[in-house]
N, C-alpha and C positions, 0 to 999 in steps of 0.2 A: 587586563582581562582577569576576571575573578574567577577562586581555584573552582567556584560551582560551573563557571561556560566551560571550563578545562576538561574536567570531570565531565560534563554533559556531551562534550565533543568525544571524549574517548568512548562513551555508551554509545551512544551513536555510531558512531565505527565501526562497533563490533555488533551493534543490530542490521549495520548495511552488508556485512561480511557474511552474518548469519540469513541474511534475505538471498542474497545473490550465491551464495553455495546452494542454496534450496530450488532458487529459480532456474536459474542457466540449465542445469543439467534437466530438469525438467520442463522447461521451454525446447529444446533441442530435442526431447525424447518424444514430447504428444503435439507441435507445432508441425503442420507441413508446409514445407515453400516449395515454390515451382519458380524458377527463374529469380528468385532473390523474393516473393511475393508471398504471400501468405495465403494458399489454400481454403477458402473458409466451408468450401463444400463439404471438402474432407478432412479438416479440422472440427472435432467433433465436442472438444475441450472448452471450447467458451458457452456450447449449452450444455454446460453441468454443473454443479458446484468441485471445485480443484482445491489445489493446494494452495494458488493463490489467492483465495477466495479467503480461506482458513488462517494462512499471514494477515491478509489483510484486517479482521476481524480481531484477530491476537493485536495487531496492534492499534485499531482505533477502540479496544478497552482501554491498553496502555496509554494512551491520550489522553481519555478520560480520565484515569487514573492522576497520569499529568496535572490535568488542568483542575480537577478537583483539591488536590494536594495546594497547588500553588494558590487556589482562593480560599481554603484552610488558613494557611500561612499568613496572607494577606488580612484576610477581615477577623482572626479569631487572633492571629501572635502579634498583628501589627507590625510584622517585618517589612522592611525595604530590600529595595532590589540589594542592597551591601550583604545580603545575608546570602551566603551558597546554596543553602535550599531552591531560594528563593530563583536565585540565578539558574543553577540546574532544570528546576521545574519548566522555566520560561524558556529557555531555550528549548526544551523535550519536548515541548506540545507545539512551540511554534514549526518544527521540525518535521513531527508526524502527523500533523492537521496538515502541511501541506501537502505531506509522500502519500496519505489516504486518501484525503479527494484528488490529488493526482491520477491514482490508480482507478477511483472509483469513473474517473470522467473515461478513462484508458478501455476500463472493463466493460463500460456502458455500450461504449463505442464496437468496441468487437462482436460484441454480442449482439448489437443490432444489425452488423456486417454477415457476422454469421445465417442467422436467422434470415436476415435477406438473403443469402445464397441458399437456402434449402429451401425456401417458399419460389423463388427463382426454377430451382429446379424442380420442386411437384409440377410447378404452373406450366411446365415445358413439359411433365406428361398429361397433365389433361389437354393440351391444346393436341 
């Protein structure tokens, strides 16, 4: 393993350390559960823009940052995968292209859970 996947591995680390000190405490503070289940009446958090919102966006720049960098390297230095940029790079993006559209499919979904529970409940007082 080349000292760039090394390197890329330890960033990575300390971007999941920096995600999840930010999330947890903040999932636990504006999430409400009822019997292990997630409130979405009175979870009011997923129609609004949050702070997950705000990571997520800080890091599919960093992505692009990523993936830009690495086709830099590629078409303009003529490097191969042997060079630690190169490796770095490629692991970075392969990484946070998948933890973004993970989240993005994650965030879609609540938000349309949500949204259905408050339109749920107007339609229960007009009837």
């Amino acid at each position: 393993m080349g000292i760039g996947f090394i390197i890329s591995l330890i960033v990575a680390a300390i971007w999941i350390v920096i995600i999840l000190g930010i999330m947890i405490p903040y999932h636990k503070k504006y999430v409400i559960k009822e019997n292990g289940k997630i409130n979405y009446k009175k979870t009011k958090i997923y129609l609004r823009w949050n702070v997950f919102d705000t990571l997520t966006l800080i890091l599919a720049i960093y992505t692009i940052f990523c993936v830009q960098a690495l086709n830099m390297l590629l078409t303009f230095g003529g490097e191969t995968v042997e060079n630690p940029y190169v490796q770095f790079f490629t692991n970075q993006a392969q990484a946070w292209v998948i933890v973004t559209i993970s989240y993005l499919v994650t965030r879609i979904s609540s938000t349309l859970k949500s949204i259905k529970a408050q339109i749920g409940e107007v339609h229960d007082i007009d009837e």
